[in-house]
N, C-alpha and C positions, 0 to 999 in steps of 0.2 A: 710654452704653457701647457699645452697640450700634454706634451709628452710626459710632463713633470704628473700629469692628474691621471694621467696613463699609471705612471710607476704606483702613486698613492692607490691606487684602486688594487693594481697588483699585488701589491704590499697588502693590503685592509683584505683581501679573498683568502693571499695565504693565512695570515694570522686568525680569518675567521674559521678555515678550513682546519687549522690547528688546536682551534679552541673545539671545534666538534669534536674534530680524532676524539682527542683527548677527555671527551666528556665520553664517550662509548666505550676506549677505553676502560674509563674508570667503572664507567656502570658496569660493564661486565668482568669487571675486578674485585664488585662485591658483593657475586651472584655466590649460593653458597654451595658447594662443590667443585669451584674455580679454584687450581691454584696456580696457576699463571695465564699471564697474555701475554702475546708476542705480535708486537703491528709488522707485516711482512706486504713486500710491496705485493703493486693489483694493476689489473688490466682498467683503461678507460672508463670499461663497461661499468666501473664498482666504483663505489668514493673511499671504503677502506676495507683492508683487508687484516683479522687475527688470525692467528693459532693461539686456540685456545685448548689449556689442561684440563680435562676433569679427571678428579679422583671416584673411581669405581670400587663396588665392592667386587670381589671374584665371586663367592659365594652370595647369592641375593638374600638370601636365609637364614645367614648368618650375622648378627652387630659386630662379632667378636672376627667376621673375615678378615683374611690378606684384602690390600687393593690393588689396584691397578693405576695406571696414566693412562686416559684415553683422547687420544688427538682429535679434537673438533675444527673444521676450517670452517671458518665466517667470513663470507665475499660480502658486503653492506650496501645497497644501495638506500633505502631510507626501512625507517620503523611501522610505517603501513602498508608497504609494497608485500605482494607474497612471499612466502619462505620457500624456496625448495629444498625436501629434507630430504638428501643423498645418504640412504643408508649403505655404505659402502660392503662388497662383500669380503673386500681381500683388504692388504694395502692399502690405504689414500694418501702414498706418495708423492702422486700425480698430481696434488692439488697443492703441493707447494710450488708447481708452476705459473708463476707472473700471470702469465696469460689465458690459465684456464677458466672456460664459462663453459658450466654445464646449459644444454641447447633451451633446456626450460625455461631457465633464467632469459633467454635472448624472448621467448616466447610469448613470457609470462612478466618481463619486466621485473624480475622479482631477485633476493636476494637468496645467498644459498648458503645453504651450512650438509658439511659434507662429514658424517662418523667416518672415520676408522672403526672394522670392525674387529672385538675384543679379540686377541691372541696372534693378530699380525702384527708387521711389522715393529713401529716404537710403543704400539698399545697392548702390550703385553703383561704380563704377572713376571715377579723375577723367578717365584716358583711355579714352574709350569705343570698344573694339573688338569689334564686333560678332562675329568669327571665333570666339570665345570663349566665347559665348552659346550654348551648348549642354547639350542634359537631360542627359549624361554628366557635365557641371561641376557642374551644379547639385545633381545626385545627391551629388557625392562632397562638396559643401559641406553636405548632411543629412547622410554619413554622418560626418564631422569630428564635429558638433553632435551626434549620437547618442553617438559612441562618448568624448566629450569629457564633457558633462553626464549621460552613462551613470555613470562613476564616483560620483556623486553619488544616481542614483537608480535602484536595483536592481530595481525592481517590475515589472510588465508595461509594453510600450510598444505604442500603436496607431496608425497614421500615419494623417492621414486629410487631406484636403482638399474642394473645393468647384469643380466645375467644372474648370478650367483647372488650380487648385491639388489637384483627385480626380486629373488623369492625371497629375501631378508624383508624385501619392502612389503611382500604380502605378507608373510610369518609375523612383521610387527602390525603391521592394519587385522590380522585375527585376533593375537593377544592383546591389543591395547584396538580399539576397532573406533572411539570415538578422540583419538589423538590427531585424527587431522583429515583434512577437508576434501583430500583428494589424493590419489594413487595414480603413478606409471610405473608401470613395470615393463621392462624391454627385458626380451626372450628368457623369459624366467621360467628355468623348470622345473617341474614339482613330481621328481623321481618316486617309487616306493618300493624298492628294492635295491640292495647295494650295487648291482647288476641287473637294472631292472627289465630286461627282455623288448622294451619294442620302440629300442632307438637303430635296433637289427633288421626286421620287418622292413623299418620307413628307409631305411638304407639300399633295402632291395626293392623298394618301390617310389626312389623320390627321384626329379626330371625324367628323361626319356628313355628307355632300353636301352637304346644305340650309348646315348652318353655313360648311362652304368656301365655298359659292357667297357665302355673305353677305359672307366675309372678300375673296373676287376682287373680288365687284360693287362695295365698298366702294374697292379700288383702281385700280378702270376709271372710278369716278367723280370721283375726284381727278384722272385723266388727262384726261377729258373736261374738266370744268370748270379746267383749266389755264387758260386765259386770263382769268380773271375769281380764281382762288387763288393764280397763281403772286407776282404783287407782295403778297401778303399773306407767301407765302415768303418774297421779296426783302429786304422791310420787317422779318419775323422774324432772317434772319440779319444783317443790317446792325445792327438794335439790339443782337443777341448777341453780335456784332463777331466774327463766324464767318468764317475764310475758307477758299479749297478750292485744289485740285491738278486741278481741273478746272471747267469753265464751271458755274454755277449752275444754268442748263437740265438739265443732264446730272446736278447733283447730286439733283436736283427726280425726275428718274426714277430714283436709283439709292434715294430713299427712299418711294417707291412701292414699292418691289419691294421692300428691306426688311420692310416694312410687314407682311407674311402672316410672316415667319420672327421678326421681336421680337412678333407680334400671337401666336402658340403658344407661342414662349416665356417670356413673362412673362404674359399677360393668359388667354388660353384659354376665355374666356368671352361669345360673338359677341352675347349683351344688351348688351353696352357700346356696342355699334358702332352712330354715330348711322343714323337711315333717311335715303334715297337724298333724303328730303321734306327733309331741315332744309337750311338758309340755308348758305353757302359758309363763315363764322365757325365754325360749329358741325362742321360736316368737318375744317376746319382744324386747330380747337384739338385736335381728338379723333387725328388724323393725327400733328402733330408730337410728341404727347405720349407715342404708341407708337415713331414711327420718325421722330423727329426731326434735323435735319438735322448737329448737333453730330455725332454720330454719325459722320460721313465729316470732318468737318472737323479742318483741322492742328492747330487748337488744343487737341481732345480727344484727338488722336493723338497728343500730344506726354507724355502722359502712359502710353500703353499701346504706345507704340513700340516696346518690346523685344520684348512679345508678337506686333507684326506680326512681327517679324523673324524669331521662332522659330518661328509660323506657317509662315511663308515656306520655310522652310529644311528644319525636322521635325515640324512640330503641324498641318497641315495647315488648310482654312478649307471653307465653304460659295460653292456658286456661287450664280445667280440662274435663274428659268426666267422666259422673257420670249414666249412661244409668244403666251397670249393677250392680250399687252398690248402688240404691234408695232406695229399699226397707230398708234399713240397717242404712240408713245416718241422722243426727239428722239436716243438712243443708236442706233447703228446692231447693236453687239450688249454683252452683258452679261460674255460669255467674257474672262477675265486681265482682269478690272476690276481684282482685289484690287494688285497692285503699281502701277496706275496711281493708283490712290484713294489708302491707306495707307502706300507704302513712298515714303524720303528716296530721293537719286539717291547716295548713299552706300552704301545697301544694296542687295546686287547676289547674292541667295545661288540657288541652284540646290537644289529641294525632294530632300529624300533620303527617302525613303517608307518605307527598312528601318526604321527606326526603330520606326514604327506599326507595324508588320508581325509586326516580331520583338515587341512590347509584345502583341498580340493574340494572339499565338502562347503567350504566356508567360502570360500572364493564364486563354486555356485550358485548358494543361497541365499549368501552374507553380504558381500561387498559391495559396496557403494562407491558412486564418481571413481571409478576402475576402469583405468585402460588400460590393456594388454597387449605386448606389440613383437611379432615375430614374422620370422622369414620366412617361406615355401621351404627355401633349399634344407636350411641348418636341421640337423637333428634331432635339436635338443628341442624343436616344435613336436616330436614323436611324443613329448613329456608337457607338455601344456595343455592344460583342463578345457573338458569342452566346455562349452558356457551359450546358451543363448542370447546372443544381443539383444539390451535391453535400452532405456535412455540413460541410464547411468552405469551400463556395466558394458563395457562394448571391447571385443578383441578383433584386431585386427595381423589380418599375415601378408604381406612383400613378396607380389608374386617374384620368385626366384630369387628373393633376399635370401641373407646368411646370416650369422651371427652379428654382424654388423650394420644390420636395421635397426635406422632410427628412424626419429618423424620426420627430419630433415630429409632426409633420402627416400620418402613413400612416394608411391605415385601421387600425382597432383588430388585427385578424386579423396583416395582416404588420408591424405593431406592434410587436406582443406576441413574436410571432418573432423579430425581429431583436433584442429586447431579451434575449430567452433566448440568443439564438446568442452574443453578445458576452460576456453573463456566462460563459457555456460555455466560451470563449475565454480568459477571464479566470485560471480551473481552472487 
């Protein structure tokens, strides 16, 4: 008997769990700029999961635009729990992963909906015009998604992103600034030049002497032993069937000099770095696996090409500082590399820097329940706004974090803060 009221109950959850689906579903089947859902399985953490379609317009300006398909992922846990709005900066691939829970959500209890942002991946135009690709479109494509699947969920909403996709998240809390409740931005930078000069400086002054010097010596000696590493290059890109917008030699020194700016930003840790004693292999392997050569090549370019563009144009980029490694270099200099390396002969944009400008401006003066969250080590902290912490504006840095600071991994102290501040937020 038991067992049998066991099965009925089992039975009577699924079918009650079926008749939700299917009513969220349908709601959001006849929201209007939907044209499809798609229920795609979900981790524990969630009761259901869409991809959901919206049709955009490419031109905001225009009635008579092209549109676009842009991918919204909908993780659900209920209609009054908070939103987190992942404004994505690249791709959101990633999120057709089963198992992925942005950490907020674990934090905040809350449900997530993650943009793709306009011109990657499947959320693209079939005609690709570049003119169009701007953070003001892109903003107004979050605040469609916001004020669209608002209707459906009234709770608090907190935008947040991830590097490239943190300054999407500030850029839309400046142009839409009363869309929503609360802001995290992790390691978002807010460049103002397409080479903006002092991601170079924080390079020659970030951890200890001893450890830079380890991280130079280490790329004065790939330069040195060029003759004897370069066909091991050669040999490496040829198998990866890499190719470039510029002579291999030259690609050969532009990941040299990479090398110190992906070596802060992901790794931070100068005991990896073989000594000057091991065999040319061992250099090698250790070199291309921080700043390997894919990295400049059209093949990996062809996937993050929007973001050169917007680079190019508003997001500004990092130069190179090539002082103490001229002697050695087969480039004559490292200045306007980035449109030579990276950009198609298609794309021709002229940097517009108010952008940044007015974002840093707005960020200091403007922004509200804002938190900011960056590494010591990474770089791209060279490009993050100063700001006075305030009770709703507060930045926080990882001593000797890297680009892979998050609030899960802070020391316990501004841990514990930032978890207080959010829930505060939440109020």
């Amino acid at each position: 008997m038991k067992f049998l009221r066991f099965v009925f109950v089992s039975v009577f959850l699924t079918l009650s769990y079926s008749l939700i689906a299917s009513e969220l579903e349908n709601l959001l089947k006849g929201l209007d700029g939907v044209v499809s859902v798609e229920e795609l399985p979900t981790t524990e953490f969630f009761s259901e999961k869409y991809l959901i379609i919206f049709e955009q317009k490419v031109d905001k300006d225009d009635d008579d635009s092209e549109v676009f398909y842009q991918r919204v992922f909908l993780n659900h846990k209920s209609f009054t729990a908070p939103v987190i709005f992942t404004t994505e900066g690249y791709s959101a691939d990633y999120a057709m992963n089963k198992n992925y829970i942005n950490e907020l959500c674990s934090i905040l209890n809350g449900n997530e909906i993650c943009v793709e942002h306009r011109y990657f991946s499947k959320s693209k135009p079939e005609n690709i015009d570049w003119h169009y690709l701007t953070t003001r479109n892109a903003a107004e494509d979050h605040h469609i998604i916001r004020k669209t699947l608002g209707q459906l969920y009234k709770g608090k909403w907190v935008s947040t992103g991830i590097s490239k996709g943190g300054q999407t998240c500030l850029l839309y809390q400046m142009y839409y600034p009363n869309d929503v409740d609360a802001c995290v931005a992790y390691v978002a930078p807010i460049a103002k030049a397409l080479e903006d000069g002092r991601h170079e400086p924080f390079i020659n002054n970030v951890a200890t002497k001893k450890e830079r010097k380890k991280v130079s010596d280490f790329q004065l000696e790939i330069l040195k032993r060029r003759e004897t590493i370069f066909p091991m290059f050669e040999q490496f890109c040829k198998a990866s069937k890499l190719s470039f917008q510029l002579p291999l030699e030259e690609i050969y020194d532009y990941c040299v000099l990479e090398y110190s700016f992906a070596f802060w930003q992901w790794v931070g840790n100068t005991e990896r770095i073989p000594s000057k004693k091991e065999d040319d292999s061992k250099l090698f392997q250790h070199w291309v696996a921080v700043a390997g050569p894919d990295y400049f090549s059209i093949e990996s370019s062809e996937n993050v090409l929007p973001f050169y563009y917007q680079a190019a144009r508003e997001l500004g980029y990092y130069g190179y500082e090539t002082t103490l490694f001229r002697k050695y270099l087969k480039i004559k200099t490292a200045k306007n590399y980035f449109k030579k390396v990276f950009l198609t002969k298609d794309m021709t944009p002229e940097f517009y820097s108010q952008t940044s400008i007015d974002l840093e401006k707005f960020v200091q003066t403007k922004a509200k329940n804002t938190i900011l969250v960056y590494g010591e080590y990474d770089p791209w902290t060279a490009v993050a706004p100063e700001i006075v912490n305030t009770a709703d504006l507060v930045k926080v840095v990882k001593p000797k974090g890297t680009h892979s600071t998050r609030i899960k991994n802070l020391p316990k102290v501004q841990h514990d803060m930032i978890i207080n501040l959010l829930n505060s937020f939440m109020e």
